[in-house]
N, C-alpha and C positions, 0 to 999 in steps of 0.2 A: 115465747117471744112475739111482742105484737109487730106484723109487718105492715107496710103500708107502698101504698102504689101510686103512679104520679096518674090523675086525669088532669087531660087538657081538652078544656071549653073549646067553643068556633071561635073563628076568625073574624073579631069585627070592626069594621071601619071607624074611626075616630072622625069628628065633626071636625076638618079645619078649613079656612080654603087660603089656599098657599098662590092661589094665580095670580103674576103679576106680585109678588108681592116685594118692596124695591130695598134694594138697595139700604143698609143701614136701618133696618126696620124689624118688626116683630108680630109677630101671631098668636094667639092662642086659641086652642080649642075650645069648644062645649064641655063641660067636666064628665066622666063616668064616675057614677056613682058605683061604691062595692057593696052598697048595704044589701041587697038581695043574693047577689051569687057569692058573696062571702069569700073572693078567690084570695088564697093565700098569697098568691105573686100575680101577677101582669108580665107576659114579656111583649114590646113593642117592637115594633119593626117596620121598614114602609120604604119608600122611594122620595127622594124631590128631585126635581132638573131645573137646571139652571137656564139662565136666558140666555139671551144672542151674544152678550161680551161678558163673560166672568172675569176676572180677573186671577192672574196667575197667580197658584200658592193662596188660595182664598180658603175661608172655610165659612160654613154657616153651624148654628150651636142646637142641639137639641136635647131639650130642658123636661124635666116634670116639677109641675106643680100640684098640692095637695091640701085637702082639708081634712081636721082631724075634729069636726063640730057636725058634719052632716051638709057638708056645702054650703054653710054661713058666711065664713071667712075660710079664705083661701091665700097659700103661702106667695110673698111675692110678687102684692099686688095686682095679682090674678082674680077674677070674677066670675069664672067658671063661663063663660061665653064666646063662644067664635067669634073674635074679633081684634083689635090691633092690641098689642101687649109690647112695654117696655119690660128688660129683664133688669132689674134691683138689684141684680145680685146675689140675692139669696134663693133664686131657684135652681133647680137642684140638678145641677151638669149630667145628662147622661153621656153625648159624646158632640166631640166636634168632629164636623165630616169633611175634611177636605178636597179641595175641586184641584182644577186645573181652567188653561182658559177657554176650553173645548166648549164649543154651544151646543148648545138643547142637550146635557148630557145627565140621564138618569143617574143619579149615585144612591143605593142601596144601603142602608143601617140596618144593625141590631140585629138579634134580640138584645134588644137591654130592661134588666130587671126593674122595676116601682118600688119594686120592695128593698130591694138592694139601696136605690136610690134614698128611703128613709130609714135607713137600721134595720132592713132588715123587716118591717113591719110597713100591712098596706095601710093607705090613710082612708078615712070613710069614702074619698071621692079626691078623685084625682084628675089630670089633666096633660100636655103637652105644649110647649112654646116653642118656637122655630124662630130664631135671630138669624135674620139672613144678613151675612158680610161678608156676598162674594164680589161687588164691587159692580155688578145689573141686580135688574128685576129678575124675580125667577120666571119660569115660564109662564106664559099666558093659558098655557090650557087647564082646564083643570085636571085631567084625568091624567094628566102627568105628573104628579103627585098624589103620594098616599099614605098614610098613618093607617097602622090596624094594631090591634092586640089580640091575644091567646092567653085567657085564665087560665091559671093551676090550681087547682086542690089536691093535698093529699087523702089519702081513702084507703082507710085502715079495710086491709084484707080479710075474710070470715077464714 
């Protein structure tokens, strides 16, 4: 019987910058490519804080977006670049975070799967969106906010 064991990749930072970012608006990251480390899953996970007046019973949405061509065309009118992103609807919900109206207050997600996210299967190069509708800007600093991921492989046992 073949066995197989889980390795998990480091820890690394996703490109986005979420400071200040207002009110009814949207982010996207730099894409990660998977064509070199070939991870069979991505799990995501990070912090954002909200600014001085959130509004009560808010949430902000956090999205992947994917390319299944090598980073050419990306789902969801994504472009694989740090920068302002409307979501179309077709990006692919991983969760909504909900707040409260407490200021500067870190709230923590995930793991949430990439792979889960598209069937189950990673896309060549993938990505993150952040639709913030907590009713402020989110924080201004940057290092109050984070995105990171942790690759898996499975690795057949000798």
């Amino acid at each position: 019987m073949t066995v197989y064991d889980i390795g998990y990749g480091t820890k690394t930072n996703v490109t986005i910058t979420l400071a200040s970012l207002a009110d009814s608006s949207g982010r996207q990251s730099d894409s990660v490519s998977n064509n070199t480390n070939k991870f069979s899953d991505v799990l995501v996970s990070g912090f954002i804080t909200t600014g001085a007046t959130p509004a009560a019973d808010s949430t902000f949405g956090i999205y992947a977006f994917g390319s299944a061509n090598g980073g050419l065309v990306f789902s969801d009118g994504a472009t694989g670049t740090n920068g302002a992103w409307t979501n179309g609807d077709n990006a692919r919900l991983l969760a909504l975070i909900q707040t409260d109206n407490s200021a500067t207050t870190a709230y923590e997600f995930g793991p949430y799967s990439i792979a889960a996210a598209f069937g189950g299967h990673m896309p060549t190069d993938w990505g993150i969106g952040i639709e913030n509708t907590t009713g402020d800007a989110l924080d201004s600093t940057g290092s109050n906010h984070e995105i990171h991921f942790v690759g898996i492989n499975y690795n057949k046992e000798a």
